[in-house]
NUVO-474774 format. One record per residue (C-alpha): residue in one letter; x, y, z. Coordinates in steps of 0.2 Angstrom, whole numbers, plus 5000, padded with zeros to 4 digits. Layout:
AXYZ ...
end
This chain:
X521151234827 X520851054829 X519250924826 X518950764833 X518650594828 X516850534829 X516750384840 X518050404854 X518150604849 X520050594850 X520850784845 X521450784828 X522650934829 X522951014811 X524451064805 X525651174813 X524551184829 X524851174847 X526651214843 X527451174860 X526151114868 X525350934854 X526350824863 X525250874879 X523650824870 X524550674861 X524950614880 X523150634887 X522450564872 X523250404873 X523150394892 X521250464894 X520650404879 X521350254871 X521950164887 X520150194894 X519350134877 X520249964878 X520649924896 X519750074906 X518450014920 X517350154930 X515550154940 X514250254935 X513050314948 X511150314940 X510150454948 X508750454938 X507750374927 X508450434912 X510250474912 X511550514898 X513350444900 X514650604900 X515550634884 X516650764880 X517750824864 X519550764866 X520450684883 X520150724902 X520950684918 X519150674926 X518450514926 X516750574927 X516850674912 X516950554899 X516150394901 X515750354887 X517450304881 X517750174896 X517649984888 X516949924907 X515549994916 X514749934933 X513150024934 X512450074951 X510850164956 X510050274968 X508450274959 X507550134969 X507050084952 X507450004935 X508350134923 X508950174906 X510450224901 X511050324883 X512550304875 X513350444862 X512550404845 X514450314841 X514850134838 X515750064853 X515949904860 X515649884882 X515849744896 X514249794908 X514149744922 X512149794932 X512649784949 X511149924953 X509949794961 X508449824948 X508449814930 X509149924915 X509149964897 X510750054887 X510250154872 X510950264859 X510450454862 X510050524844 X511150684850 X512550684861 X511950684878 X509950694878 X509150544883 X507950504869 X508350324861 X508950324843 X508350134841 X508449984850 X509149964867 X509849814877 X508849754892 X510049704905 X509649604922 X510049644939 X511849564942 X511949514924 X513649534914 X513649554898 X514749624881 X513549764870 X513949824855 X513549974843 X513350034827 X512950174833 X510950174833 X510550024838 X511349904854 X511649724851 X512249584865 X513549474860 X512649284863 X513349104860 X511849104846 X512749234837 X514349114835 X514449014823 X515848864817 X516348764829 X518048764841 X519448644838 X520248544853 X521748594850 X520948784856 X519948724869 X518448654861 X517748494855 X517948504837 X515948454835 X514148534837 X513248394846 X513648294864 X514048104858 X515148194842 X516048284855 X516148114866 X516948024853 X518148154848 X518948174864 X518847974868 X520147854864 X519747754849 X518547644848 X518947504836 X518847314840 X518247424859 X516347344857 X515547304875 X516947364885 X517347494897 X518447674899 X519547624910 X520947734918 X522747684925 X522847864935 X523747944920 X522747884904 X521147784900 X520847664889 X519447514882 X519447384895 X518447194895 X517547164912 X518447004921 X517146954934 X518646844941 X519746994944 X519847144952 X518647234939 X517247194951 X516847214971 X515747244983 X514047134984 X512447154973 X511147224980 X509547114979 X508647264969 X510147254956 X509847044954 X510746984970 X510746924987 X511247064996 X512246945006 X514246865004 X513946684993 X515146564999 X515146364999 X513346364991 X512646415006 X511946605009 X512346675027 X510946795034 X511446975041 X509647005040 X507946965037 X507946865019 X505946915009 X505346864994 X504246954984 X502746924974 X500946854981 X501446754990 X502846834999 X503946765014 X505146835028 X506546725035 X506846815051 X508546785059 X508146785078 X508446655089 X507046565088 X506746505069 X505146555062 X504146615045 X503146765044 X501546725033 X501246855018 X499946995022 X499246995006 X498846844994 X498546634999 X499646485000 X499346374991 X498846165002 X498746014993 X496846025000 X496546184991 X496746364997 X496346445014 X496546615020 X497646655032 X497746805043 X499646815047 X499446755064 X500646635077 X499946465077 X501046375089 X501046165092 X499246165083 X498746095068 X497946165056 X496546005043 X496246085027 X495045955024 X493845975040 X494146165045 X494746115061 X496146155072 X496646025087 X497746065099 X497046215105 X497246245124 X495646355128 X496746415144 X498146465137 X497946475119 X496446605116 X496346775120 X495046885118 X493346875123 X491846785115 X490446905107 X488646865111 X488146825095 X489346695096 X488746585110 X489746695122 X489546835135 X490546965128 X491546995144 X492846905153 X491946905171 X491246755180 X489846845188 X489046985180 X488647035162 X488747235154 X487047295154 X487447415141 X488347335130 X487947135134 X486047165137 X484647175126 X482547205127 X481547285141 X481547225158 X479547175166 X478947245180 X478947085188 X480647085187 X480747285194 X481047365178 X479447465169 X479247365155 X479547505142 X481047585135 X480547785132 X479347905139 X478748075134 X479848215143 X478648265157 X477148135155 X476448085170 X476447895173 X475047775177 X475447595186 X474447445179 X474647315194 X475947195187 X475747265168 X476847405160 X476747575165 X475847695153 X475647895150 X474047965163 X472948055152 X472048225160 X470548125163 X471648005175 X472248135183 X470448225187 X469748055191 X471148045205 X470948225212 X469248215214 X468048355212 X468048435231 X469648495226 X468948625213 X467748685223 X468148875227 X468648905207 X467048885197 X467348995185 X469349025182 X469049075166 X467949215168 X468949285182 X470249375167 X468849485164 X468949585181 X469349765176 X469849825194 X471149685198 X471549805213 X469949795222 X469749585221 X471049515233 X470449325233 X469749235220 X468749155233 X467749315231 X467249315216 X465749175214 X465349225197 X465749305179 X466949445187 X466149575175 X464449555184 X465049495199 X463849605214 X464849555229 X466749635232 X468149575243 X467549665260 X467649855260 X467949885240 X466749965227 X466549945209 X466850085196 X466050055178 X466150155161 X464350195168 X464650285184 X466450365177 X465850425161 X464850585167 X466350625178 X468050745176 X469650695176 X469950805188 X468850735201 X469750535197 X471150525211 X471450335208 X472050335191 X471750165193 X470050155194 X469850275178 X469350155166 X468650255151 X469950385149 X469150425135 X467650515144 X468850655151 X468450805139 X469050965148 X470851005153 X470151145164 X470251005177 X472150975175 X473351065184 X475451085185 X476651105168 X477450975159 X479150955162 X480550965149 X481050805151 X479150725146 X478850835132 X478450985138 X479151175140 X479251145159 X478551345160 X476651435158 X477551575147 X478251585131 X479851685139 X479951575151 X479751415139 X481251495127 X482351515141 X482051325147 X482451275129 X483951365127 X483051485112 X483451665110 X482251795105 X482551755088 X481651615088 X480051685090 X480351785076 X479151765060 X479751905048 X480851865034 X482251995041 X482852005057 X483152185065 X484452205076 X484352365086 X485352405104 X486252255104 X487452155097 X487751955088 X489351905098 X490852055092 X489752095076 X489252285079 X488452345060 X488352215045 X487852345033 X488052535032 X486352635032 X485852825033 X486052875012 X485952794997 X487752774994 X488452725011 X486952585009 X488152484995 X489752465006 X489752305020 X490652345037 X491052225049 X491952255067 X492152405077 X492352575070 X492352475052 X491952615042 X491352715056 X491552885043 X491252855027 X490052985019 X488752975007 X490153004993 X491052834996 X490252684986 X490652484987 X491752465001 X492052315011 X492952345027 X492752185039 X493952205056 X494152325070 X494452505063 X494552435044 X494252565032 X493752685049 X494452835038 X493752815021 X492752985017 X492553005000 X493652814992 X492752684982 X492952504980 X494052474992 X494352295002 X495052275017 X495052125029 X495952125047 X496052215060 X496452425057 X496852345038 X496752515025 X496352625041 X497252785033 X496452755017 X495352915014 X495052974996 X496052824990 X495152694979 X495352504971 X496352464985 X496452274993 X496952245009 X497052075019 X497952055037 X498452135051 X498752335047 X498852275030 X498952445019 X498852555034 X500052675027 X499052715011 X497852855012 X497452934995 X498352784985 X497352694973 X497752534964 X498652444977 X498752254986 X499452214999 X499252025006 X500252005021 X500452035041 X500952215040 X501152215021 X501252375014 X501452495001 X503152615002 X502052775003 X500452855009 X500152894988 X500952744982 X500052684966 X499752524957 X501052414970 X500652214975 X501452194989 X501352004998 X502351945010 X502651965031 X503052125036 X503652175020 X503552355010 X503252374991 X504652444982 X503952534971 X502552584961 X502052474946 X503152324954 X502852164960 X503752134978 X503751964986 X504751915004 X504751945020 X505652055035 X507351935027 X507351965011 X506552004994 X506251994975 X505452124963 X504952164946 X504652324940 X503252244926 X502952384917 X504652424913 X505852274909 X504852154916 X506552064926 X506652004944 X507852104955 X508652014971 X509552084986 X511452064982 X512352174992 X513852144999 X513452215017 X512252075019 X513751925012 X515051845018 X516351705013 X516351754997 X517651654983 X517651644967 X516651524956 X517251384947 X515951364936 X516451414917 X516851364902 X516951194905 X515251174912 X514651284898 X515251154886 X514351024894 X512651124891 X511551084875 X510151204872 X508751124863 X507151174856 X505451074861 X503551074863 X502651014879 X501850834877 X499950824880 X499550794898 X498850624893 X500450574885 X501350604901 X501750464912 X500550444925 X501650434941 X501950604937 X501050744944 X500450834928 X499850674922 X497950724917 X496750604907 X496150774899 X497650874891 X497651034896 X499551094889 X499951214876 X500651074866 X500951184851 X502151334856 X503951284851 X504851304867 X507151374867 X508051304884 X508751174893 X508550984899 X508650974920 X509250804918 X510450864907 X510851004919 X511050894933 X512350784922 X513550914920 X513650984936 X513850804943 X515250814930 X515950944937 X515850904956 X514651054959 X513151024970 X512651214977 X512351284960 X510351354961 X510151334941 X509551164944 X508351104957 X507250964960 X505550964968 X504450894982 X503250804964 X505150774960 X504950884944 X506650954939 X506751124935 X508051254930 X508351444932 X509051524918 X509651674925 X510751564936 X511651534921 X512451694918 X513851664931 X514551554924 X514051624904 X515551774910 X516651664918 X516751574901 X516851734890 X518251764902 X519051584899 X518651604880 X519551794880 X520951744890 X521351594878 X521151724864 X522351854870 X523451724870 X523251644851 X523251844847 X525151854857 X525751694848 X525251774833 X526151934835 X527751844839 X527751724824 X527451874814 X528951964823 X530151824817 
end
């Protein structure tokens, strides 16, 4: 037998082992164990959230099954999001490198392979390469703040812990080296006066570092440019062709008069006097531009024979001149001349004063003609001569109607609607004739019949009990909603042709809904049956549910069953106690659950053992081969022992996430972790194995009874290594 170490688990064969075959282990140990501790790179793939690195007892060619052991690790992912990672609960030192594209975090596990942290972890950035290390429980990164002492020159450092320490130790000695410079030859460097009459300096000062700018020779300074001084009183020495000073912007200069301001203008062959503010020499022709305002004794314009009237003129213009003598009027006042005075707003009794009363003369009373009740019958109000309302005298041919000579009168007997003044006064609706149509209120008919049939009403409308009796017809294809003629038919609901067309007075609480559903039941109770000819067999049989088409239709004196499903049903007309759901499916037997369809199916006999059964025969496979899951994957499996968390404890991406917890969080629970699942088929290269699955809430989830496969084939590994201990055995004891 041998142990293993308990960081790196190397083999430690004991004494008198592995005869023949130690130097085989020795080999891989040191190729697959130590070679990859030291100088071993691999990738690891991230493919979930949580994921243990792979960690086997003793050496193996196969990279992926011990990653743990590597020294350099790239991390990738497929996660599309930051990740953690769990090393074995060993001290171990690692080079990472996250190349994933998000963030992650290496922890120990506190048991080989789970994925819950045994203490600190290391949070490593996106493209980040660092050195970890552990003792085991906790990660640490190697930083520069964790080194301390300092490294000499002579192995690459400085000797010193600040930057002007580490300046003077790698420059050449400084004594008697006061004010002068490092200078270089091309191979070494040394202290160096400056010589302004050498070669130490060339080039020309700038004027912002002290100089000209400009070459200085023979005391004179030759221009390549404009030459300014600063200050207030700045000046520009422009070299153009023709010499001239540009005058600061800013600032005076200073006269021997005093002080003027200047305005950086060209003053050319004219003197400026200090004393007198005057300038002579001034040719008005040539020597001004620009025009000269108004308000100073000028025109504002440069024309000889008119002035801008909107911009050079001001006050009003007299009459006398042709203007109006005013500079507004009121929009839409009527103006008044005044002879050779301003023009003023008429007032109304100008205006009357000019028209003159002749003009008025056939409207006395304008105000009073409003009042006329029959517009209709006064054409011209030249007619009306007086108050409208008393008026004697209509246009020619009319007549007036009053409230006086209308009130006595029918409606019926007004054929001018308009001249019916006093509506009020029409009493009787004997005198109207005709219906009101549909469209302005009305029924549009003079009977009720007639009326429900213009609405769109049925004959139900009019009814005013609190049930409605159906008799001789039908309500679309319902023919009977409930079963009358005894006391105990009266309990049971049938709905659809022929639903329950023979049940006696025996029968009690069945509810058939579908053409011929439950058409046969005599003497069964408390049958349920929905579709079409769904439980039609059923007799004497009772308890029975049955939903789709010709669901149950083979059971007639059964009692207990369900059958859910198009076609579902039971495996005999007597069957008893089976729930059958599925398409075109038939229950296996009785007291069993079947699930499927027409391709296939799984049962449980749940009375007995309580086991799902699924279709294996051979007639139905093909390709078949042998599985290579065993031992090894066995190995790689830790059955655990946990408790759910409370649903409010759960991250709240997930979908059991609950404010409210509604686990059994107290029930200690034996089995498996997906993840963990996942790693060691991964491991072992195996992607079809149905143990493991993932779903669309991307829950993982495992299926114990998968795991028997491979449980024999590692039995058979286990006895096949055993016969042959037991055959080494039997020849050391022959010896």
């Amino acid at each position: 037998m041998s142990s293993y170490s308990p960081d790196l688990r190397i083999e430690l064969i004991d004494a008198g082992a592995q005869a023949g075959t130690w130097g085989t282990t020795t080999n891989n140990t040191f190729a697959y164990l130590l070679e990859a501790a030291i100088a071993g790179y691999q990738t690891v793939s991230v493919t979930s959230a949580s994921q243990a690195l792979t960690y086997i007892n003793g050496a193996s060619s196969t990279v992926a099954d011990n990653q743990s052991v590597y020294a350099m690790l790239r991390f990738t992912t497929t996660t599309g999001a930051a990740f953690n990672v769990y090393a074995p609960p060993a001290s171990k030192q690692y080079i990472v490198w996250n190349d994933s594209g998000y963030s992650m975090i290496i922890y120990n596990s506190t048991v080989i392979g789970n994925t819950t942290a045994a203490g600190t972890g290391v949070t490593i950035a996106n493209g980040a390469k660092v050195i970890v290390w552990s003792d085991g429980t906790n990660f640490n990164e190697l930083q520069a703040s964790s080194i301390t002492g300092t490294l000499a020159i002579n192995k690459g450092g400085t000797g010193q812990v600040t930057a002007n320490a580490a300046f003077n130790a790698l420059a050449p000695v400084q004594t008697s080296a006061n004010g002068r410079y490092l200078k270089s030859d091309g191979t070494n460097t040394s202290w160096d006066a400056i010589d302004v009459g050498s070669a130490d300096i060339s080039g020309v000062l700038l004027g912002a570092n002290g100089g000209t700018g400009v070459a200085n020779s023979g005391k004179t300074i030759t221009l390549g440019g404009n030459l300014t001084t600063s200050g207030a009183f700045a000046t520009t020495l422009t070299a153009t062709n023709t010499t001239s000073v540009t005058l600061p912007t800013t600032g005076t200069l200073a006269t021997l008069a005093g002080t003027e301001a200047l305005s950086n203008k060209t003053i050319t062959s004219s003197t400026i006097n200090g004393s007198s503010n005057t300038i002579t020499n001034v040719s008005l022709t040539s020597g001004v531009t620009g025009t000269l305002p108004i308000a100073n004794g000028g025109t504002g314009t440069t024309s000889t024979t008119f002035a801008n009237l909107t911009t050079n003129v001001t006050g009003t213009l007299p009459v006398a001149n042709g203007g109006t003598g005013a500079t507004t009027f009121s929009s839409g006042a009527l103006l008044k001349g005044a002879g050779g005075s301003a023009v003023t707003v008429a007032s109304a009794a100008d205006i009357v004063g000019q028209i003159g009363s002749t003009a008025v003369t056939n409207a006395t009373n304008a105000t009073n003609a409003t009042n006329a009740t029959n517009a209709t019958n006064a054409t011209t109000a030249a007619s009306c001569s007086g108050n409208a309302l008393t008026a004697t005298g209509p246009q020619s041919g009319g007549t007036f109607i009053t409230s006086a000579n209308i009130a006595s009168q029918s409606v019926a007997s007004a054929t001018n609607a308009t001249n019916a003044t006093n509506a009020t006064n029409a009493t009787t609706a004997s005198n109207v004739s005709g219906t009101v149509a549909v469209a302005n209120g009305g029924t549009g008919a003079t009977t009720d019949s007639g009326a429900r049939s213009n609405l769109g009403l049925g004959t139900m409308a009019t009814q005013n009990s609190s049930s409605v009796s159906i008799t001789g017809g039908s309500i679309s294809a319902l023919t009977s909603l409930n079963c009358t003629g005894n006391s105990g038919v009266s309990t049971s609901t049938a709905i659809g042709t022929s639903a329950l067309a023979n049940a006696l007075s025996t029968a009690f609480d069945n509810t058939a809904c579908g053409n011929t559903a439950l058409t046969s039941v005599t003497g069964g109770d408390y049958n349920t049956a929905v579709g079409s000819q769904s439980g039609r067999l059923i007799d004497s049989g009772a308890y029975n549910v049955c939903i789709g088409f010709t669901a149950g239709d083979r059971i007639t004196s059964g009692s207990g069953n369900t059958c859910i499903g198009y076609s579902a049903d039971t495996s005999s007309a007597t069957s008893a106690q089976q729930i059958v759901i599925g398409d075109s499916l038939t229950g296996q037997a009785d007291s069993t659950v079947t699930i499927g369809n027409f391709a296939g199916k799984i049962y449980n006999a749940y009375t007995v053992n309580a086991t799902w059964t699924q279709t294996s025969d051979e007639r139905l496979k093909k390709n078949i081969q042998e599985d290579s899951l065993g031992l090894s994957f066995i190995n790689r499996l830790r059955p655990v022992k946990y408790q759910w968390k409370p649903s409010n404890e759960i991250d709240q991406t997930l979908p059991y996430y609950n404010e409210k917890n509604k686990r059994d969080t107290n029930t200690v629970m034996h089995g498996l972790i997906a993840q963990e699942v996942k790693a060691a088929l991964d491991a072992e290269g195996v992607t079809t194995f149905a143990g493991w699955d993932v779903g669309a809430d991307t829950i993982q989830a495992i299926s114990r009874e998968m795991f028997i496969s491979p449980l024999i084939n590692a039995i058979k590994e286990l006895n096949a290594k055993l016969d042959s201990v037991q055959a080494e055995l039997t020849a050391l004891k022959a010896k």
